[in-house]
C-alpha positions in Angstrom: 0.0 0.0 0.0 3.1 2.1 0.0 2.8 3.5 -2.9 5.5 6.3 -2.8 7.4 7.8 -0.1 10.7 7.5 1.0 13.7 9.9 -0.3 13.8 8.2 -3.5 14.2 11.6 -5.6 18.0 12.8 -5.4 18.9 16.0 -3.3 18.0 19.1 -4.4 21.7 20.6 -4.0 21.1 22.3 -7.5 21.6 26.1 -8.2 25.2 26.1 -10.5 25.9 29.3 -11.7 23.8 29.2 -15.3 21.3 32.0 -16.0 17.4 31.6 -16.6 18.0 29.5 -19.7 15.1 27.0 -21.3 16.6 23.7 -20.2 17.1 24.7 -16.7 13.9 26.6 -16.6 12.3 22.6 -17.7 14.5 20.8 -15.3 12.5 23.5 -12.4 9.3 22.6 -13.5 9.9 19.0 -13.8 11.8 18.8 -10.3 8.8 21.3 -8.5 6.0 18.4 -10.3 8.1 15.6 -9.0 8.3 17.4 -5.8 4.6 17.8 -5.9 4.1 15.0 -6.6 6.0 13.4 -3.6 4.0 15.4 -1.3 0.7 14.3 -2.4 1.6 10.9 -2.5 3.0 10.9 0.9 -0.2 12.9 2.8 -2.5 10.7 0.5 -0.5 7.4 2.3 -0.7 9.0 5.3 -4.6 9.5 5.5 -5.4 6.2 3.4 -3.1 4.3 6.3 -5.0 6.4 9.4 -8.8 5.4 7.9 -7.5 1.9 7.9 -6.1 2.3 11.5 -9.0 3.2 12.7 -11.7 0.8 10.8 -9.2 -2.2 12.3 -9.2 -0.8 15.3 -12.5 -2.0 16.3 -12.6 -4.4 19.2 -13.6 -8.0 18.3 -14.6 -11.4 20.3 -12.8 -13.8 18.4 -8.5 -13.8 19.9 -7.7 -14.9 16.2 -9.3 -11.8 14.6 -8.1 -9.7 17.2 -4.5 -10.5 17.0 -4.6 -9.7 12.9 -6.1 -6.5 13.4 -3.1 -5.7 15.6 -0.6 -6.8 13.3 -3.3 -5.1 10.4 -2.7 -2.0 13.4 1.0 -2.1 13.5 1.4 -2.1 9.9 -0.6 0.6 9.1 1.0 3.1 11.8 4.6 2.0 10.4 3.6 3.4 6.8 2.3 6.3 8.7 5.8 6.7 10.2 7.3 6.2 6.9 5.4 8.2 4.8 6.0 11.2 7.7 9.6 10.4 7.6 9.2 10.6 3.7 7.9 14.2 4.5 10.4 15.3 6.7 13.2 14.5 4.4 11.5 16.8 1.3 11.3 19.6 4.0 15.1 19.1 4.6 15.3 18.7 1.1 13.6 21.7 -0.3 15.8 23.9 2.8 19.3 22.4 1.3 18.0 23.6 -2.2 16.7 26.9 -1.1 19.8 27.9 0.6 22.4 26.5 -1.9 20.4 28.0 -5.0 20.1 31.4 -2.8 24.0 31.7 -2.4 24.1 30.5 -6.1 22.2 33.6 -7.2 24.1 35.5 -4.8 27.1 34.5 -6.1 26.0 34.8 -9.6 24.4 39.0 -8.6 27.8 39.2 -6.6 30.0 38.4 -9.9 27.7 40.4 -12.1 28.1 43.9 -9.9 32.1 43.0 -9.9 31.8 42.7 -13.9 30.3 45.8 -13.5 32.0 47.9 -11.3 35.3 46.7 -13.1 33.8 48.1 -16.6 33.2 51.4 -14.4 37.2 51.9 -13.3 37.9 51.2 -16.5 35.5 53.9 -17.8 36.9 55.9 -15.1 40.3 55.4 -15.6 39.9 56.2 -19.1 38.3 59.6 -18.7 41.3 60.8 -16.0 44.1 59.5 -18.4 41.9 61.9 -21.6 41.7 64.7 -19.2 45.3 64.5 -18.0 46.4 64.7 -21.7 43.8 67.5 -22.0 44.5 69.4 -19.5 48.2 69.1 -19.7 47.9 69.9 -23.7 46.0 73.1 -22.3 48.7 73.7 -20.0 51.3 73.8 -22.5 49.2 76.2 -24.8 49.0 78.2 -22.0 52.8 78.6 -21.0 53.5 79.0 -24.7 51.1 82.2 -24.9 52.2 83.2 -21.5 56.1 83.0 -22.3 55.5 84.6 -26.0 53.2 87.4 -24.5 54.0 90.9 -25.1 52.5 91.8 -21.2 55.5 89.4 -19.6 58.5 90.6 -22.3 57.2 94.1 -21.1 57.4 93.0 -17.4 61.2 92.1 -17.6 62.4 95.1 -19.4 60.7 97.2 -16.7 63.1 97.8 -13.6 
C-alpha cells in the first residue's frame, strides 16, 4: 500500500551558476511536479493508512481476529511513520535547495556587480588619463602664450 514515499528523488543541492535558460527553466518545473508529486503521494498514504487504522481498530470477540487486526494496526502506523519520515526528508530537502540556490544567485548578482564595477574603473580610468592629456595639452598652450606674450617681455624690461 506504500505507494510512494521515502527519499527516492535525489537532493536538491542544485543552483550552479547558469542564467534563466530554457533547459534549466524545464529541469525546475519538472523537479517542482516531482516534488509535488511526492507530497501528495505521501499525505494521501498517510490519510489512506489512518482510515484503515482506525476501521481495524474496532474491538472484536474472536482472539484470532483480534491479533490480525493488531498486526493489520502495527502495519498501518509503520507506513504512517514512513510516509512522515518521507515528508520530513523533502522539508530538509527543499531547505538544502533553497539555501544553496540562494548563495548560487548571490554568487551569480555578486559576480555580475564586480563585472560591472570593473567596466566602471575602467571607464573611469579612461576619462582621468583623456583629461590629463587634455589638461596638460591646455597647459602647455598656456605657457606658450604666457612665455610669448608681449604683457610678460614688457614685465622684464621694466626695472
Amino acid at each position: 500500500m506504500n505507494k510512494g514515499g521515502g527519499a527516492a528523488s535525489g537532493g536538491g543541492l542544485g543552483g550552479g551558476g547558469s542564467g534563466p535558460t530554457a533547459a534549466a527553466a524545464a529541469a525546475a518545473a519538472q523537479k517542482q511536479k516531482a516534488l509535488l508529486q511526492r507530497v501528495e503521494t505521501d499525505i494521501a498514504n498517510i490519510v489512506d493508512n489512518f482510515s484503515s487504522l482506525v476501521n481495524v481498530s474496532r474491538v472484536n470477540d474472536p482472539p484470532v481476529r483480534n491479533s490480525q487486526e493488531a498486526f493489520m494496526m502495527e502495519m498501518r502506523a509503520a507506513r504512517m511513520v514512513q510516509a512522515a519520515d518521507s515528508l520530513l526528508k523533502l522539508v530538509s530537502e527543499l531547505k538544502q535547495t533553497a539555501i544553496f540556490s540562494g548563495f548560487a544567485s548571490l554568487n551569480d548578482h555578486v559576480e555580475q556587480r564586480i563585472v560591472e564595477f570593473n567596466q566602471q574603473a575602467e571607464k573611469t580610468d579612461q576619462m582621468l588619463a583623456r583629461i590629463g592629456e587634455e589638461a596638460a595639452a591646455s597647459l602647455k598652450e598656456l605657457e606658450s602664450h604666457y612665455y610669448s606674450s608681449a604683457l610678460r617681455t614688457s614685465e622684464n624690461l621694466q626695472p
